[in-house]
N, C-alpha and C positions, 0 to 999 in steps of 0.2 A: 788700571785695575778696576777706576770706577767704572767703566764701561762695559764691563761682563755682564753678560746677559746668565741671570740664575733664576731660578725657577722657587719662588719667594714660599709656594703651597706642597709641603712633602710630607707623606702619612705615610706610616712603614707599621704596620699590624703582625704581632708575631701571635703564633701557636705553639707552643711546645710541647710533644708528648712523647709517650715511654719508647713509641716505635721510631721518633726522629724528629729531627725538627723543621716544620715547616713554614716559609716566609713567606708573607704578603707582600710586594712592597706598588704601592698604587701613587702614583707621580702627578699631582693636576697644578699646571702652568697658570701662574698671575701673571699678574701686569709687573712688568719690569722697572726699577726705580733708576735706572742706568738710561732708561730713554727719556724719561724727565727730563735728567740733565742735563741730555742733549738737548731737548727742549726749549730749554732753560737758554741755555748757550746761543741757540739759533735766537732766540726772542730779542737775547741782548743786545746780538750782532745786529737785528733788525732797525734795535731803537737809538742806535748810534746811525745806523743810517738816517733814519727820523730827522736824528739831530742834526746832523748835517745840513738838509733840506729847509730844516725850521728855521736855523743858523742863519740860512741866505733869505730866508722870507724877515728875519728880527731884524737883520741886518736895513735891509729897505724902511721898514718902519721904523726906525729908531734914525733913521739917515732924514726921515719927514721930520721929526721930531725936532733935531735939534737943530735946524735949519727955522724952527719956531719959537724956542726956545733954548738957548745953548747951555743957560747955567743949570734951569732946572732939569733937561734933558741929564745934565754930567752927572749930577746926584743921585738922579733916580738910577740911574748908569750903573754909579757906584756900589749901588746899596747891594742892586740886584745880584754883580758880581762877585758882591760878597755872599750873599745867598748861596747861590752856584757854585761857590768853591766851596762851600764850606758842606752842601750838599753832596759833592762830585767824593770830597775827602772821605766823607762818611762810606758812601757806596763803595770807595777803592777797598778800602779798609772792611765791610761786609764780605764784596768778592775775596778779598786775600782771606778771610777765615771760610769762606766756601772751599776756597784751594784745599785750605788743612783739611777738613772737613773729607771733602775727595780724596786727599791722600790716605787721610784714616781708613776709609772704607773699601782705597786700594789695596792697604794691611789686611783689614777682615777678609776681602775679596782672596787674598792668599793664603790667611791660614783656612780659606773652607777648600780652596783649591790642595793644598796640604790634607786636610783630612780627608776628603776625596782620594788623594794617592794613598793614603795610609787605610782607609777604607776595602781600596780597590787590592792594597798588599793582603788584608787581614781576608777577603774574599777568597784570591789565590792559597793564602795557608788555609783554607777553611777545602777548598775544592782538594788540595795536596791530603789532609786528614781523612776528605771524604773517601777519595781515590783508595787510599792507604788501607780504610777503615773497609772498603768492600774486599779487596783482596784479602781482607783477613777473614771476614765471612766467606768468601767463596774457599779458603782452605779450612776455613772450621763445619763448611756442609760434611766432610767426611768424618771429625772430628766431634762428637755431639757436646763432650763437657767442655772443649775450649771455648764453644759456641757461646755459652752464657758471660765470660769472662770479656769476649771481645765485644761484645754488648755492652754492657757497661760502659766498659773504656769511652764506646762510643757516642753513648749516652754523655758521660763528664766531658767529651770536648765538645759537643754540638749546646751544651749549657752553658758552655764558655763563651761557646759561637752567640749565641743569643745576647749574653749578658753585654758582650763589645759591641753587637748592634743596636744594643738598647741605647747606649752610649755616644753611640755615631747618630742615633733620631733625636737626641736631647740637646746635639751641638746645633743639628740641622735646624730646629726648631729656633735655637734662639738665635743662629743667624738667621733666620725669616724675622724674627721681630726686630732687630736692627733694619734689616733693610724696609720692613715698613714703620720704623721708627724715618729713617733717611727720606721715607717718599714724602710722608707728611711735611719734614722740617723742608724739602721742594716746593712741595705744594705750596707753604706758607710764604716760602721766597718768592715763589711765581707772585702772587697775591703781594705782595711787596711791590715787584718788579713794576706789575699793573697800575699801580696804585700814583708810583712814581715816574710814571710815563706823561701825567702831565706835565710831572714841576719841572721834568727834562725837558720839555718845550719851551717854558719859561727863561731854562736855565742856558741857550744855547749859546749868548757871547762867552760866558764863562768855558764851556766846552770848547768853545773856537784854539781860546787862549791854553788850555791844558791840551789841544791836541796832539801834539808832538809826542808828549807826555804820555798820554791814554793809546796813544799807538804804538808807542816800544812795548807799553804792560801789554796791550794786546796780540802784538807777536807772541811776547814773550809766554802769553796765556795759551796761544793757539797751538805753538811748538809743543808746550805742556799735552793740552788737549791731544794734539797727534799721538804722543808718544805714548801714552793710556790709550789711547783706539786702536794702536799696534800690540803692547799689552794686551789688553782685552782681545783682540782678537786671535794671540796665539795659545790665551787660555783658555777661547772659547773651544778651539782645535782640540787641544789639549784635554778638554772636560766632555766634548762630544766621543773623543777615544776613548776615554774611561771610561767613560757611559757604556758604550758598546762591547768593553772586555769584562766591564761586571754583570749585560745580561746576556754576553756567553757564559761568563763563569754560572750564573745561573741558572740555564739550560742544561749546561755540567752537573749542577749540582740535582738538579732534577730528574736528570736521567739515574742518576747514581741514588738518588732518593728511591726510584723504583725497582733499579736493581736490588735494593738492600728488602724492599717491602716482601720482593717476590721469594729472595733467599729466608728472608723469618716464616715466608710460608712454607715454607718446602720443609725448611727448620723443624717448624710446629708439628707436621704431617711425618716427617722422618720419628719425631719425638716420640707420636702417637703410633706409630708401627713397629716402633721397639719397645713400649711399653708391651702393645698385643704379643708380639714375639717373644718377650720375656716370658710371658703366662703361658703359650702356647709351648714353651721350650720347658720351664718346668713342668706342664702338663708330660708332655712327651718324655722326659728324663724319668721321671716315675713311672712312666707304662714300660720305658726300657729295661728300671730296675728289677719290675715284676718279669718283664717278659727274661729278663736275662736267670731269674731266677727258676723259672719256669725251665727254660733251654738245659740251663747248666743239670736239674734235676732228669729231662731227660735223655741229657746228653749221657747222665752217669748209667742209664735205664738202659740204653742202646747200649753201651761200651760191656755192659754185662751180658745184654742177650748178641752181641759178637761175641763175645767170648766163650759163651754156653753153643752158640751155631758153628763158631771154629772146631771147639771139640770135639761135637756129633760129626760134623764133615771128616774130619778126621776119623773121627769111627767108622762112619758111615765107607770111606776108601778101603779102609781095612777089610772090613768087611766084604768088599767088593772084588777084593784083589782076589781073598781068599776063596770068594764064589767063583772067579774068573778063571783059578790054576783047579780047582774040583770039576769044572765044567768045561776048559778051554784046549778047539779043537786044533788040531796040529798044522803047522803053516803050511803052503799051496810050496811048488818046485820052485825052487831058487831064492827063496825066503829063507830067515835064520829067525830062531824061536829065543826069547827073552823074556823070562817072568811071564805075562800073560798076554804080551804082542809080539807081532812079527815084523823083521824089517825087512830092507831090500836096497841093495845098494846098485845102481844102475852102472854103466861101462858106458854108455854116450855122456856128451856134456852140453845144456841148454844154462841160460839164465835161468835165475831163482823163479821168476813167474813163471815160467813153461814147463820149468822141473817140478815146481809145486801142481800142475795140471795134469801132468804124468800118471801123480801118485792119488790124484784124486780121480784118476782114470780108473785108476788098479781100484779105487774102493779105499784109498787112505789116503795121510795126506803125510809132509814135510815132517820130517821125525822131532817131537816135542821130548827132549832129555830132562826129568828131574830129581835127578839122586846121581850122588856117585856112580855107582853100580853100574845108572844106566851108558856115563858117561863114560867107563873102560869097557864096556861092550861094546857100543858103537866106537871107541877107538881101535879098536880089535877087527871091526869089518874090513878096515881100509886096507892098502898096502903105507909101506912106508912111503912120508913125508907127500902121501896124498889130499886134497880136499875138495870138500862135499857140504852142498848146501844141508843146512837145519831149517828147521820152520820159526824163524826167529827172524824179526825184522822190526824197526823204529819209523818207517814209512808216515805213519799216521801222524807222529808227534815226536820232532828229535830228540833224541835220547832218553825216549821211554821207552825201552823193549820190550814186545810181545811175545806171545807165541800164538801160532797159525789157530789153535783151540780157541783165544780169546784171553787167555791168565797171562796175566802179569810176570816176568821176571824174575824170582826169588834169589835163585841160585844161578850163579855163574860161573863158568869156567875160563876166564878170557885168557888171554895174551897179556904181557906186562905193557901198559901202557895203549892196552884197546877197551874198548874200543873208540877208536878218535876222529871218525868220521871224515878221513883227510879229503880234503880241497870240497867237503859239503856234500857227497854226494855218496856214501857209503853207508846203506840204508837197509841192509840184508847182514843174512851172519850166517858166518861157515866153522866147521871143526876143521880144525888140522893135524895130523895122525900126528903122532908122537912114539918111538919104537919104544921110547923110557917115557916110562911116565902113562896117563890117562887121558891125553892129547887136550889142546887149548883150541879156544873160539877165537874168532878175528873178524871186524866186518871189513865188507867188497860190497863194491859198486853192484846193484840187483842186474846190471845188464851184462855183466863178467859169466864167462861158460865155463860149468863147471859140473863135477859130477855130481849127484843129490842123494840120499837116502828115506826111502817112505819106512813110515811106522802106520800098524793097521793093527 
């Protein structure tokens, strides 16, 4: 764990404001305190080699020596070897609290590897909110008062968001000062190491004799070593993946940052065109009320001058009648005389359009019935259970009936249950005599041959 490479220099700058929140986060790489101690490691291995070499050079001159001297050769021997062991004992005992030392910072090495993952979760729930929190904007574009509510919302978690990141740069922080706390208390070993690279020359018969010894610890050191470089290197995997799903989630949350900036603007501009709307719309409801009030007075204004024009027309016919029978000359041969028209009922039979051409030949047209009266005198022209076109037809507009004149329909004489226009196409209208009675209308297809009656 001590051999993970971590990046000792981390600044994370935030902005918060009322439209969302925005992250900084700017990563600049130190020097690593995990390659020291590789360092460190290599130097050792180095100076044990040293030793070795020195070992067989002391050996030589200490072999002149007491070939010169034997007794004071053994002493000086002795002393030295005590020296050396007692030096060799101290350094074991340095290294083995280095070990701890390493293993402690394999611990911190994992709880930042830990908050890293809990980091990289809190990132994921933060993109899940964000996700969550734009689909709520994009249903409150249609919606303007839910609009302000899920704002808010979104405001209190992106504050939340903040405050846990504030929290995750104040851990990062002080794992940086640990680990340049570690590089120093290296550095100071190194400087140690050096220091002691003499007296390990001095010290080599001593070394000779513990070598056995210093060669099991140093397996047993280097197995250690391996297995923190396998460590380290599957957290190094491990932390370069993280890395790269937190600046996707990033990117995520960036784009989602501008979808939300563009929907507050659309927001504000919807806002502001329904404010204008509002005013425009009571503008317009007040010129409605007037103008309705305007309409309605002259609608009352009309509904009296029809009524004043119904009655004079009605005068007016009277009148007319009455001029028509003082002045009206007597019908041409084969004509029959009615109040102050004549009709004429024909013996061939055409359809309604060529029979209506007929009578407009003659100077008249398609006989227009409006009164009783008129309608048992033309029942009276026919023979029994005959029929003859009228000038009546819904051609224009179905089931509005006309007459050939242009007036509207008032009075009717139909059939029980006519007239019904069967299979769509019965768009003309005929009388049919009746020997009882005042004879009934029915409509027929205008292409049906029939006989017709002109009124003139």
């Amino acid at each position: 764990m001590d051999m993970m490479e971590i990046d000792d220099d981390v600044y994370i700058n935030r902005n918060l404001t009322l439209e969302g929140l925005v992250t900084k986060v700017d990563i600049h790489r130190g020097k690593k305190p995990s390659r020291c101690v590789t360092m460190c490691l290599g130097l050792l291995c180095a100076l044990l080699l040293a030793g070795n070499i020195g070992q067989f050079i002391y050996y030589e001159i200490v072999s002149h020596h007491r070939s010169a001297d034997p007794t004071q050769a053994s002493y000086i021997q002795g002393d030295q070897l005590q020296s050396h062991y007692d030096a060799l004992t101290a350094e074991r005992k340095e290294l083995e609290d280095r070990l701890t030392d390493l293993t402690t910072e394999k611990d911190q090495l994992q709880q930042s590897y830990d908050s890293l993952t809990a980091e990289t979760d809190e990132f994921k729930a933060s993109f899940n909110n964000l996700k969550n929190e734009w689909d709520q904007l994009q249903a409150s574009y249609n919606t303007l008062k839910q609009e302000n509510d899920q704002l808010q919302t979104s405001h209190n978690n992106l504050t939340v968001s903040y405050d846990q990141l504030q929290t995750n740069y104040s851990n990062l922080q002080k794992e940086r000062d640990q680990w340049q706390k570690s590089y120093k208390d290296l550095s100071q070993s190194k400087n140690q190491l050096q220091r002691s690279c003499y007296d390990m020359q001095m010290n080599l018969d001593r070394l000779q004799t513990n070598h056995n010894e210093l060669t099991s610890s140093n397996k047993v050191l280097q197995n250690t070593y391996s297995k923190l470089q396998r460590e380290r290197d599957e957290l190094l995997t491990t932390s370069l993946t993280l890395r790269a799903n937190r600046d996707q989630l990033q990117n995520n949350y960036t784009s989602l940052k501008r979808n939300n900036d563009q929907l507050q603007r659309n927001y504000d501009t919807l806002s502001r065109s329904k404010n204008l709307l509002d005013i425009s719309y009571t503008s317009l409801w007040k010129d409605k009320q007037q103008l309705q009030t305007r309409y309605n007075t002259l609608r009352r204004e009309n509904q009296q001058l029809q009524t004043n024009y119904s009655s004079l027309v009605t005068i007016r016919d009277q009148l007319e009648r009455k001029i028509n029978k003082l002045t009206a000359k007597p019908c041409q041969a084969g004509w029959r005389k009615f109040d102050i028209s004549c009709y004429f009922v024909s013996t061939l039979t055409r359809n309604w359009t060529m029979s209506r051409n007929a009578c407009i030949a003659e100077g008249a047209d398609l006989v227009v019935i409006d009164s009783r009266e008129e309608q048992e005198f033309v029942n009276g022209l026919l023979q029994v259970d005959q029929n003859a076109w009228i000038g009546l037809t819904d051609s224009l507009e179905e089931g509005t009936w006309m007459w050939v004149d242009g007036t509207p329909l008032t009075t009717g004489f139909w059939q029980p249950g006519q007239p019904n226009s069967f299979n769509g196409n019965q768009d003309c209208g005929e009388i049919v005599q009746k020997s009882v009675g005042m004879g009934e209308w029915n409509d027929d297809g205008c292409f049906s041959q029939q006989l017709w009656i002109c009124e003139k």
